[in-house]
C-alpha positions as CSV (number, residue, x, y, z in Angstrom):
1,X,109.1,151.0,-126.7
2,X,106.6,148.4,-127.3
3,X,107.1,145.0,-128.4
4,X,103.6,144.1,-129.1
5,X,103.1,147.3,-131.7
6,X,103.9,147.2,-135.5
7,X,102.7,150.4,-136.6
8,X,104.7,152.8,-138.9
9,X,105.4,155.4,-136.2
10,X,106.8,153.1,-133.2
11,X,108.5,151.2,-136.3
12,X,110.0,154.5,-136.6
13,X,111.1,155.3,-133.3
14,X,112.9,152.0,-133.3
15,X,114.8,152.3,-135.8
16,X,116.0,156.0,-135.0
17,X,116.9,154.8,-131.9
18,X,119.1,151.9,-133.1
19,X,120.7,154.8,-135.8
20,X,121.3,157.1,-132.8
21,X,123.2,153.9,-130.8
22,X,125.4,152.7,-133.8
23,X,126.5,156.5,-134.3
24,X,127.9,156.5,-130.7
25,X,131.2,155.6,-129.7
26,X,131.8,153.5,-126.8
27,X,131.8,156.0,-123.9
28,X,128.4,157.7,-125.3
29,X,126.8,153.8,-125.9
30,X,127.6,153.5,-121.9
31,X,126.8,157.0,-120.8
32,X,123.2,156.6,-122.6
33,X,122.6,153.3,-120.9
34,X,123.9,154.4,-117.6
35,X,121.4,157.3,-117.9
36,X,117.9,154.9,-118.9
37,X,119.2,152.1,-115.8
38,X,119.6,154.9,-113.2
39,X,116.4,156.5,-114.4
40,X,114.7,153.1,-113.7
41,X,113.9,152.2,-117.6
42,X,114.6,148.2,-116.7
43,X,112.7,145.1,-116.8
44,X,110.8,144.1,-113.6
45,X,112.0,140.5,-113.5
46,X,115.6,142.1,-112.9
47,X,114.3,144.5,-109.9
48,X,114.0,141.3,-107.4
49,X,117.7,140.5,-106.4
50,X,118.8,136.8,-105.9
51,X,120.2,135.5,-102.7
52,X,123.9,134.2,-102.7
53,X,125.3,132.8,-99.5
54,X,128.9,133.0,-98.9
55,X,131.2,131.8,-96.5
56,X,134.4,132.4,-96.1
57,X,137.3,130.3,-93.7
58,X,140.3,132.4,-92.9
59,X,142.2,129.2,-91.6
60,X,142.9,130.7,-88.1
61,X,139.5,128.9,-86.9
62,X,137.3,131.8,-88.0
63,X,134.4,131.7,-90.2
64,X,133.1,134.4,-92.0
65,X,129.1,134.3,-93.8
66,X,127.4,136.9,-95.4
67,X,124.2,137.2,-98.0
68,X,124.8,139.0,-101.1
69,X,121.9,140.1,-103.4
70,X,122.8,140.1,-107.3
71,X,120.5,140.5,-110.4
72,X,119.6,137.1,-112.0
73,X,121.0,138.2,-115.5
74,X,122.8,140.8,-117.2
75,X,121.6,144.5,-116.9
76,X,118.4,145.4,-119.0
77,X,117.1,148.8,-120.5
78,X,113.2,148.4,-121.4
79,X,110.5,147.2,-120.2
80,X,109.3,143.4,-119.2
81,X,108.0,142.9,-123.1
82,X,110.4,144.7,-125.0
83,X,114.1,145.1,-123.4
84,X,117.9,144.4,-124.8
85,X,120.3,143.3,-122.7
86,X,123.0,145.7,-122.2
87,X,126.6,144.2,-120.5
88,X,128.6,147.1,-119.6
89,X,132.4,147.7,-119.8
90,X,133.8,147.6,-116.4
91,X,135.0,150.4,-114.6
């Protein structure tokens, strides 16, 4: 879908596609989501992981440091102009 449009038939779409979402329970909600984010249907600002450093001390005298990448925000299904934020029950 596409922010930047207003015409009748996209107008459409979006609103049987918010129907279809508010008929689903839970479980179908998540399984529909799961299905766009795997399929790559997400913003390109949340394809470029951030870089977290951390540490940890064990207290024996060891030192432990690793690099985790995460995604800057929550998990979104669209595209970079028009996309919802989606947080997902955890699992």
């Amino acid at each position: 879908m596409d922010a930047s449009r207003s015409d009748p038939v996209y107008l459409y779409e979006v609103i049987e596609a918010v129907i279809a979402a508010a008929e689903m329970d839970l479980d179908q909600r998540e399984e529909a989501a799961f299905r766009e984010i795997s399929s790559g249907n997400i913003p390109n600002f949340l394809r470029r992981f951030q870089e977290v450093l951390i540490k940890y001390d064990s207290g024996k005298g060891e030192t432990l440091r690793g690099v985790l990448g995460v995604m800057p925000d929550y998990l979104a299904i669209g595209s970079d102009d028009d996309f919802v934020r989606m947080p997902l029950t955890p699992r």
